[in-house]
MILO-998224 format. One record per residue: residue in three letters; x, y, z of N, C-alpha, C in turn. Coordinates in Angstrom, 3 decimals. Layout:
+---------+----------+----------+----------+----------+----------+----------+----------+----------+----------+
| residuo |   n_east |  n_north |     n_up |  ca_east | ca_north |    ca_up |   c_east |  c_north |     c_up |
+---------+----------+----------+----------+----------+----------+----------+----------+----------+----------+
|     ALA |        X |        Y |        Z |        X |        Y |        Z |        X |        Y |        Z |
...
+---------+----------+----------+----------+----------+----------+----------+----------+----------+----------+
END
This chain:
+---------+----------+----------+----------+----------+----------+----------+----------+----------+----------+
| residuo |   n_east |  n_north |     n_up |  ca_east | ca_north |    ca_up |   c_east |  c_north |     c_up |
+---------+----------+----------+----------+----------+----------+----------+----------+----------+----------+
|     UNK |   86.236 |   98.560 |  154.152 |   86.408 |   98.652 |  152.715 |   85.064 |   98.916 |  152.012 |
|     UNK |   84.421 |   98.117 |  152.230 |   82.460 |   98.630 |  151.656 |   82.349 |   99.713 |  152.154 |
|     UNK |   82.509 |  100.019 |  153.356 |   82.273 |  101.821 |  153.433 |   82.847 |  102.919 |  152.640 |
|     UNK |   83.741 |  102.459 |  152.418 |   84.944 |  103.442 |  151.588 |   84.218 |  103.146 |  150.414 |
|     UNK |   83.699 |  102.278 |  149.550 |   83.176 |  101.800 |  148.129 |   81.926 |  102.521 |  147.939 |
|     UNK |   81.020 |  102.565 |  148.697 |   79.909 |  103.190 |  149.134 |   80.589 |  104.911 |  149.257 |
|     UNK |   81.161 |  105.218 |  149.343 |   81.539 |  106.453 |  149.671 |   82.076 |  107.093 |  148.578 |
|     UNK |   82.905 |  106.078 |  147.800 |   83.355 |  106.877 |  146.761 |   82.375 |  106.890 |  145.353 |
|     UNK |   81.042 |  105.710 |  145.100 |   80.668 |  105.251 |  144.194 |   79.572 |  106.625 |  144.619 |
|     UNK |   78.671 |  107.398 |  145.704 |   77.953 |  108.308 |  146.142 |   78.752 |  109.897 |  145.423 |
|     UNK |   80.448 |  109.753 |  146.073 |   80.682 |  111.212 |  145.099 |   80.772 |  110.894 |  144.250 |
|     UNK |   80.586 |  109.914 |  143.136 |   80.913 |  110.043 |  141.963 |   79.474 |  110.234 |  141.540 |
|     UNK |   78.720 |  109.828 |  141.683 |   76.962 |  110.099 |  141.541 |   76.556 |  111.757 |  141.761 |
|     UNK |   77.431 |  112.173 |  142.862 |   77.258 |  113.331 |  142.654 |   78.247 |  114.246 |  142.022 |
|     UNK |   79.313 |  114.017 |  141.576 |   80.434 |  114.700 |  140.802 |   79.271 |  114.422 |  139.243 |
|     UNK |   78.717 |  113.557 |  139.131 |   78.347 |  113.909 |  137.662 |   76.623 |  114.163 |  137.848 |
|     UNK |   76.425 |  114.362 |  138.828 |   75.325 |  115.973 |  138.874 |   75.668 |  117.082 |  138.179 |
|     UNK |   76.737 |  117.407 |  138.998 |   76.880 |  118.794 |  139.217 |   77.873 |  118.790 |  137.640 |
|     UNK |   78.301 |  117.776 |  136.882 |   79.019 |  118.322 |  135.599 |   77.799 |  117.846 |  134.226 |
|     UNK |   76.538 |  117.705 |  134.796 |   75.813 |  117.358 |  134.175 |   75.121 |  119.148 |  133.464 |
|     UNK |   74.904 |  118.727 |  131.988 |   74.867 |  120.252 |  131.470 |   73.303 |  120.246 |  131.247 |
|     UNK |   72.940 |  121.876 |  131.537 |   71.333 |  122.011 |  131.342 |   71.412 |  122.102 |  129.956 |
|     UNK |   70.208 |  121.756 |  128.882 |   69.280 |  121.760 |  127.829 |   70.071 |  123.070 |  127.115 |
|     UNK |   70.328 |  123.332 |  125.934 |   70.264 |  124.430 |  125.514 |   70.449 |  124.817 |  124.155 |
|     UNK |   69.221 |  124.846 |  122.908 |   69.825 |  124.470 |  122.073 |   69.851 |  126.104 |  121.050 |
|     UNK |   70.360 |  126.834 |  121.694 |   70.972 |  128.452 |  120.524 |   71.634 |  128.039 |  119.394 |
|     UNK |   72.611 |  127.145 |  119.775 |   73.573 |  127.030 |  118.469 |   72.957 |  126.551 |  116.987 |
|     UNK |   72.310 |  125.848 |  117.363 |   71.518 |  125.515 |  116.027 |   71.432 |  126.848 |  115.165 |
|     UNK |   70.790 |  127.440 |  115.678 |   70.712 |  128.563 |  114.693 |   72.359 |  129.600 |  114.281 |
|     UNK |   73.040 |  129.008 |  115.036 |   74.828 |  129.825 |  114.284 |   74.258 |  129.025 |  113.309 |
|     UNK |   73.991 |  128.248 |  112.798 |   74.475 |  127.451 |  111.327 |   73.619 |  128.289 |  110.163 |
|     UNK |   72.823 |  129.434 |  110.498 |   72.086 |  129.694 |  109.146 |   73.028 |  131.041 |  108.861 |
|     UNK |   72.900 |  131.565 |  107.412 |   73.639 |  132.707 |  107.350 |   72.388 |  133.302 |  106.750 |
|     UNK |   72.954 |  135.185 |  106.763 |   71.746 |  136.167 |  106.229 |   72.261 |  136.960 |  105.122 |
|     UNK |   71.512 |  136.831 |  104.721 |   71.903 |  138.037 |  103.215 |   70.528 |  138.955 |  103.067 |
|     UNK |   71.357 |  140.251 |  103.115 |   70.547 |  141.772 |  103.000 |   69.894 |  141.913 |  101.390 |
|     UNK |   68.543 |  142.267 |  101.509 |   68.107 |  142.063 |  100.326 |   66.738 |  143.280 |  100.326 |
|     UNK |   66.572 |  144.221 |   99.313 |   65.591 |  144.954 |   99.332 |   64.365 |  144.626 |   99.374 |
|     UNK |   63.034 |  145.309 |  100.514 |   62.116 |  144.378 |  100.750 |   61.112 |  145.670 |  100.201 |
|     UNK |   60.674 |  145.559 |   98.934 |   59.185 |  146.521 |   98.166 |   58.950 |  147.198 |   99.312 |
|     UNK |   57.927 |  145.984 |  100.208 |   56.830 |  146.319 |  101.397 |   57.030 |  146.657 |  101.937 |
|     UNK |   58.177 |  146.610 |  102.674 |   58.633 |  147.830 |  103.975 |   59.952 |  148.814 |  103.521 |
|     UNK |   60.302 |  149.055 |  102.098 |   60.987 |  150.022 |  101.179 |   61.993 |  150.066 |  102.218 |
|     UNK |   62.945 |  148.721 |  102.345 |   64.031 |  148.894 |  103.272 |   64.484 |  147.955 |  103.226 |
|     UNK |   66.283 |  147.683 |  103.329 |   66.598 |  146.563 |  103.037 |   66.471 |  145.647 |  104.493 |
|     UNK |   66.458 |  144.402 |  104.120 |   65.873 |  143.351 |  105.303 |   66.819 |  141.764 |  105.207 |
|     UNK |   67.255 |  141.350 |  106.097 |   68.088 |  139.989 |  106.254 |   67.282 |  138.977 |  106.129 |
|     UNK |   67.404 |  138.339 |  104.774 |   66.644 |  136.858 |  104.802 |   67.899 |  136.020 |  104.878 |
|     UNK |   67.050 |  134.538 |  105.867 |   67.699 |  133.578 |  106.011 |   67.921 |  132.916 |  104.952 |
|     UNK |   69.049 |  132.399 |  105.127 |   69.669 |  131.353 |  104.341 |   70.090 |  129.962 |  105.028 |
|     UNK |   69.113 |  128.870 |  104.856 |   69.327 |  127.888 |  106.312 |   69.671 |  126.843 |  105.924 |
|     UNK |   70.530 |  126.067 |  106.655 |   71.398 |  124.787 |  106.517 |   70.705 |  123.961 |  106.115 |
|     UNK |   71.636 |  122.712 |  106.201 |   71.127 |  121.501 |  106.214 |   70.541 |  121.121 |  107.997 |
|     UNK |   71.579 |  120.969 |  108.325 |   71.934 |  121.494 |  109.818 |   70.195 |  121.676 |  110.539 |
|     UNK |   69.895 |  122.526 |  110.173 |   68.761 |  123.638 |  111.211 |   67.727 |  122.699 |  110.440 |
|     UNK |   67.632 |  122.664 |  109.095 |   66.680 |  122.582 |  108.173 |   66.243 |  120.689 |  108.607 |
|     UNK |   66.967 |  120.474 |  109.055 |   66.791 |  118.735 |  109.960 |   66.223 |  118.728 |  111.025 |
|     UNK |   66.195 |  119.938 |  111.272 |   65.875 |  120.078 |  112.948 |   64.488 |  120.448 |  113.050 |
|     UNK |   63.802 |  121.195 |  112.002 |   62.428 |  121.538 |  111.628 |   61.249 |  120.670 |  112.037 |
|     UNK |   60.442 |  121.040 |  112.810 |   59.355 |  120.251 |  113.483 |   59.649 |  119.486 |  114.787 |
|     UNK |   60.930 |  119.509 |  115.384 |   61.298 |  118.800 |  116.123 |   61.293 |  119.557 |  117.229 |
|     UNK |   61.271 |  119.127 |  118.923 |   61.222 |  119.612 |  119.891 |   62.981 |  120.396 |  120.019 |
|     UNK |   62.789 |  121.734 |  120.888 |   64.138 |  122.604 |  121.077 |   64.062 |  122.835 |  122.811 |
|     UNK |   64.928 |  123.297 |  123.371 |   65.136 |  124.241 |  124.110 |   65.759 |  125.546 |  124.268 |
|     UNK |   65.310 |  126.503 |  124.381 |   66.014 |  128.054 |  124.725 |   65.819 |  128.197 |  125.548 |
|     UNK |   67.012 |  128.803 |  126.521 |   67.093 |  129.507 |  127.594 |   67.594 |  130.921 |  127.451 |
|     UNK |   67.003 |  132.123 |  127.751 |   66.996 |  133.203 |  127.404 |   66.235 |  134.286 |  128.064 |
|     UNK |   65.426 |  135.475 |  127.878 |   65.407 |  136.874 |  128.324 |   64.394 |  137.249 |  127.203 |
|     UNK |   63.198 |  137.594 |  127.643 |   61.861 |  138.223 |  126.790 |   62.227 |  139.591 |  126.815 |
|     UNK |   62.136 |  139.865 |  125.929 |   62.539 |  141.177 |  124.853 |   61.181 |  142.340 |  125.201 |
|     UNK |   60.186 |  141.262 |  124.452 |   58.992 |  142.485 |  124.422 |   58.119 |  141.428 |  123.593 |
|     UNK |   56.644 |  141.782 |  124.393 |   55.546 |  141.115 |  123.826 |   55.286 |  141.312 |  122.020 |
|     UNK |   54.584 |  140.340 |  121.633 |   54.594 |  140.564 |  120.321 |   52.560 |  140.697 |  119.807 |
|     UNK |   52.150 |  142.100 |  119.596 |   50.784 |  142.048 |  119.435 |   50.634 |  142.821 |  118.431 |
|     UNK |   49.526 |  142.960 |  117.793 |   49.720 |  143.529 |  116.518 |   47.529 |  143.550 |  117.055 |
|     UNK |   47.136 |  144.546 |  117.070 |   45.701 |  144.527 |  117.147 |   45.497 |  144.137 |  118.496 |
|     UNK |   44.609 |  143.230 |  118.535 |   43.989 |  142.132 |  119.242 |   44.547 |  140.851 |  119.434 |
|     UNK |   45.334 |  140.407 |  118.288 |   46.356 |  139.352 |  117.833 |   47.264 |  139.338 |  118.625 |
|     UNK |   47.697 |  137.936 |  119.390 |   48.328 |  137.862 |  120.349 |   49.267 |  136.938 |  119.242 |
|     UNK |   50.304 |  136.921 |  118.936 |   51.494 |  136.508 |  118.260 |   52.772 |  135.726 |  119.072 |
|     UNK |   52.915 |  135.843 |  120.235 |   53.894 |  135.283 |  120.848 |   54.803 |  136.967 |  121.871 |
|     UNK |   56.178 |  136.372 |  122.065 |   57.124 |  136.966 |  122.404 |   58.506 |  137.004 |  121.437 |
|     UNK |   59.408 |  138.038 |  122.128 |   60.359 |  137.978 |  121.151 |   61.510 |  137.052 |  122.495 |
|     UNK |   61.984 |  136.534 |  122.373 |   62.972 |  135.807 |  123.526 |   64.500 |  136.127 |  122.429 |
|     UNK |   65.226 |  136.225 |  123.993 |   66.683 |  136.714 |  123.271 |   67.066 |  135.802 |  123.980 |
|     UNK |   68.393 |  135.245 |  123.704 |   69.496 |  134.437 |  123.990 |   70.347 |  135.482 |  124.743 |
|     UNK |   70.764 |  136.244 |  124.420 |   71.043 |  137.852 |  125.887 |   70.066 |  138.895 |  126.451 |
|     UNK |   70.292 |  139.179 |  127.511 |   69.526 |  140.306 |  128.019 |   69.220 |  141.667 |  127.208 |
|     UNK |   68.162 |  142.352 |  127.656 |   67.769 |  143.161 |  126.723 |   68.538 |  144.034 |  126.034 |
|     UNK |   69.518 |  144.385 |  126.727 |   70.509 |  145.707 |  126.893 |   71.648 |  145.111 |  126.183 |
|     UNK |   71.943 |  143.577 |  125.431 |   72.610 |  143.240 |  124.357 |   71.727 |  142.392 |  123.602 |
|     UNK |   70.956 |  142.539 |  123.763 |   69.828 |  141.957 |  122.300 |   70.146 |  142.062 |  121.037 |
|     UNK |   69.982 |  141.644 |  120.012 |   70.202 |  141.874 |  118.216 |   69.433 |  143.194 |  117.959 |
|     UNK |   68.538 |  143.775 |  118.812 |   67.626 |  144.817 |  118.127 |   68.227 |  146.010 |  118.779 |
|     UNK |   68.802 |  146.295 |  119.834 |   69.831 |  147.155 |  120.209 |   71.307 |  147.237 |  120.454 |
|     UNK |   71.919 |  145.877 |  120.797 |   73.395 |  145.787 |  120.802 |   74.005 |  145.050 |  119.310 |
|     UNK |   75.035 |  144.513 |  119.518 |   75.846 |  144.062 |  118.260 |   75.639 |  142.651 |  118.688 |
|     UNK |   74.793 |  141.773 |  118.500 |   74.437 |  140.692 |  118.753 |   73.467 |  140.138 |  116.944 |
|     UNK |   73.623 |  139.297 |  116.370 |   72.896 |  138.769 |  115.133 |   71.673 |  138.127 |  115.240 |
|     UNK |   71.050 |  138.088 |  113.955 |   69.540 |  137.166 |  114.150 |   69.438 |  135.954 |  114.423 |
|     UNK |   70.598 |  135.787 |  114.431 |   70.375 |  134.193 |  115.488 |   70.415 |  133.841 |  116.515 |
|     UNK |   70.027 |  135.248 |  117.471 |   70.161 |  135.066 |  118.882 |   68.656 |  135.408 |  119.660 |
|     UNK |   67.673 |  135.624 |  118.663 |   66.176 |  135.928 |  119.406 |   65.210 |  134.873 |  118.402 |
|     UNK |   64.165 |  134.651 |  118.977 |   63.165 |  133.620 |  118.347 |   61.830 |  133.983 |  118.918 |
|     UNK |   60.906 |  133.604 |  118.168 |   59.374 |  134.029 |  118.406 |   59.182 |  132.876 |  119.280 |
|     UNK |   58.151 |  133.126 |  119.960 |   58.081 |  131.916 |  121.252 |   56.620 |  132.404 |  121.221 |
|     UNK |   55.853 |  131.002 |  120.861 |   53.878 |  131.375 |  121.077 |   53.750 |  130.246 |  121.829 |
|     UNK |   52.807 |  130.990 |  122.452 |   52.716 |  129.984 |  123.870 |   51.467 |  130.690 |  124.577 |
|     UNK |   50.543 |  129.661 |  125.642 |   49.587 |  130.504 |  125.817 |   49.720 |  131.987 |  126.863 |
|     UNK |   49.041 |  132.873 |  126.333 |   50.057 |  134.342 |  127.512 |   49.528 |  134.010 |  128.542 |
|     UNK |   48.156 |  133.345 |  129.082 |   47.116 |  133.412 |  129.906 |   47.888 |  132.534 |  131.260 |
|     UNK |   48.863 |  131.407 |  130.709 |   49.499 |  130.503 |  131.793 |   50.172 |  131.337 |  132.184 |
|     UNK |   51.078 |  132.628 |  132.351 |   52.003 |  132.519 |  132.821 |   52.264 |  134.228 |  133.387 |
|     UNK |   52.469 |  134.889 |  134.016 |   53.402 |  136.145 |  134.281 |   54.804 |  136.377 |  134.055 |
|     UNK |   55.264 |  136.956 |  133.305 |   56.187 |  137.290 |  133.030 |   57.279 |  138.581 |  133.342 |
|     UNK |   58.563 |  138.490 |  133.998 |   58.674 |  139.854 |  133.955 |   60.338 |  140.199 |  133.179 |
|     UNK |   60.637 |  141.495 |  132.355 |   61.894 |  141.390 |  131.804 |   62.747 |  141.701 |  132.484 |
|     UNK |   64.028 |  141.158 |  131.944 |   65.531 |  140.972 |  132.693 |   65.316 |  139.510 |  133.365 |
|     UNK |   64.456 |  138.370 |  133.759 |   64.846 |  137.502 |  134.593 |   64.974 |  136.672 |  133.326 |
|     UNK |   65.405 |  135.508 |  134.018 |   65.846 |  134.248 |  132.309 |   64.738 |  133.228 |  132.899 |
|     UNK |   64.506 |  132.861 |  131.568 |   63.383 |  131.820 |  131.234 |   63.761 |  130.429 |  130.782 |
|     UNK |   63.178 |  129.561 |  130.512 |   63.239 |  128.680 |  129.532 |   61.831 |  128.307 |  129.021 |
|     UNK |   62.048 |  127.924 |  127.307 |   60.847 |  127.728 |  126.630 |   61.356 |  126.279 |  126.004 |
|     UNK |   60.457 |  125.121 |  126.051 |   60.298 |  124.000 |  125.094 |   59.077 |  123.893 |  124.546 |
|     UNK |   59.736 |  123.858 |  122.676 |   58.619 |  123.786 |  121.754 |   58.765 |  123.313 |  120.780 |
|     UNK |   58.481 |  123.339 |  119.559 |   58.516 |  122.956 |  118.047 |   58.990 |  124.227 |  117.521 |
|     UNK |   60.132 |  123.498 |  116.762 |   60.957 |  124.566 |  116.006 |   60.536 |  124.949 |  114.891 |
|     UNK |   59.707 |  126.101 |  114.166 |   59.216 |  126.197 |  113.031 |   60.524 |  127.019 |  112.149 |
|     UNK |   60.522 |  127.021 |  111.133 |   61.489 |  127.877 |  110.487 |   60.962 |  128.712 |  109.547 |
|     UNK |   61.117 |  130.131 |  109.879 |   60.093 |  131.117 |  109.287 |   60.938 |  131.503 |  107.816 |
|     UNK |   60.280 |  130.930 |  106.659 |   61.127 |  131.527 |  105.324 |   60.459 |  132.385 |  104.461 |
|     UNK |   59.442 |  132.648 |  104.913 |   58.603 |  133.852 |  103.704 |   58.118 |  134.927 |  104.533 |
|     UNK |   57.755 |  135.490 |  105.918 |   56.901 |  135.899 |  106.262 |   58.186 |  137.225 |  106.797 |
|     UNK |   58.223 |  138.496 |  106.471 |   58.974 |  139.468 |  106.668 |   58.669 |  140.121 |  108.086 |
|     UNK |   57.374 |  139.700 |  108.533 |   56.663 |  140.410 |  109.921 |   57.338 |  139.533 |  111.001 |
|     UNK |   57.598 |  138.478 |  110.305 |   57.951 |  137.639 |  111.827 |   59.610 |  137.555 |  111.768 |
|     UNK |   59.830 |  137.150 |  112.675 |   61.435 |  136.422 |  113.134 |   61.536 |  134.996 |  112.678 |
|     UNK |   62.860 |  134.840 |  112.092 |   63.142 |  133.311 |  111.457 |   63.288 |  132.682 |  112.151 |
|     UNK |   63.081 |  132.561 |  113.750 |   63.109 |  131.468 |  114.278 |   61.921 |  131.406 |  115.618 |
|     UNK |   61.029 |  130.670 |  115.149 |   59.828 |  130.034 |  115.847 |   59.387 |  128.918 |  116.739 |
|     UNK |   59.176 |  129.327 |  117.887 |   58.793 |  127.843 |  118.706 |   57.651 |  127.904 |  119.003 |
|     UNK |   56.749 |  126.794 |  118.386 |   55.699 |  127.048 |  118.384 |   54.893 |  126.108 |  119.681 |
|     UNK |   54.097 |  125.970 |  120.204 |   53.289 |  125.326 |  121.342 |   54.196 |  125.207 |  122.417 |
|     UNK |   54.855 |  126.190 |  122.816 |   55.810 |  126.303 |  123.739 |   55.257 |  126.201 |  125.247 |
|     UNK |   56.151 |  126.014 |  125.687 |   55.650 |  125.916 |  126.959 |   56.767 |  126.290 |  128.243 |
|     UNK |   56.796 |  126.533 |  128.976 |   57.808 |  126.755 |  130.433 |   58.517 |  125.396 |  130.507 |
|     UNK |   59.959 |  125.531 |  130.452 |   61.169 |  124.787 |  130.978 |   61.759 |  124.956 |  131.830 |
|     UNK |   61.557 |  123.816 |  132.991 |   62.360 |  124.355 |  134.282 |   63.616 |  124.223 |  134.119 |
|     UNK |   64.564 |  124.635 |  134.420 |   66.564 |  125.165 |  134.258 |   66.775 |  125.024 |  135.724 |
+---------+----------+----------+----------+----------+----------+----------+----------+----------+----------+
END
């Protein structure tokens, strides 16, 4: 009978491994909506956020994304981050029918790490929420770092 107790109390230790869910926090950002609005500076209309309560709680606080680097983000000499998608490149928001709440700026140091596109990543960082700056993406993780998945 202890063997059998021992036996069943082991699969159950491992039945809730394996239904145990990885880190993943995309959804946060379904909660903001965008409204198209003419932008002077780049004489084109442009989606500013409109952000919850929801997201707007979540500000400064540690996230996880798991996702697919898009394309480095440099401007000069200025090393700015990455663009990370929540889908692969080939349904990204910047070429497929996918919305702005599915890619985020991710700065992190470039020097730690090699990177290559199409494989999936994970990043944990501080969630900044970008509301004025038209160059960047509204959603920012800032002092990011590699998440093992």
């Amino acid at each position: 009978m202890f063997k059998q107790l021992i036996i069943f109390y082991l699969a159950f230790l491992f039945s809730i491994g394996l239904n145990a869910q990885v880190r993943n926090d995309w959804k946060l950002f379904e909660s903001v909506d965008f409204q198209e609005t003419f932008s002077e500076e780049f004489q084109t209309n442009l989606i500013k956020p409109v952000f919850s309560e929801e997201i707007l709680s979540q500000e400064g606080k540690e996230i996880v994304l798991l996702g697919y680097i898009v394309s480095s983000m440099e401007s000069g000499e200025d090393y700015e981050g990455i663009v990370f998608s929540k889908y692969p490149f080939e349904n990204c928001y910047f070429c497929g029918g996918a919305g702005p709440e599915t890619v985020a700026q991710v700065e992190f140091d470039p020097e730690s790490h090699t990177f290559k596109l199409g494989n999936a990543y994970g990043f944990k960082g501080t969630l900044m929420l970008n509301k004025t700056d038209d160059a960047k993406l509204t959603f920012i993780l800032k002092d990011a770092e590699l998440y093992d998945f």
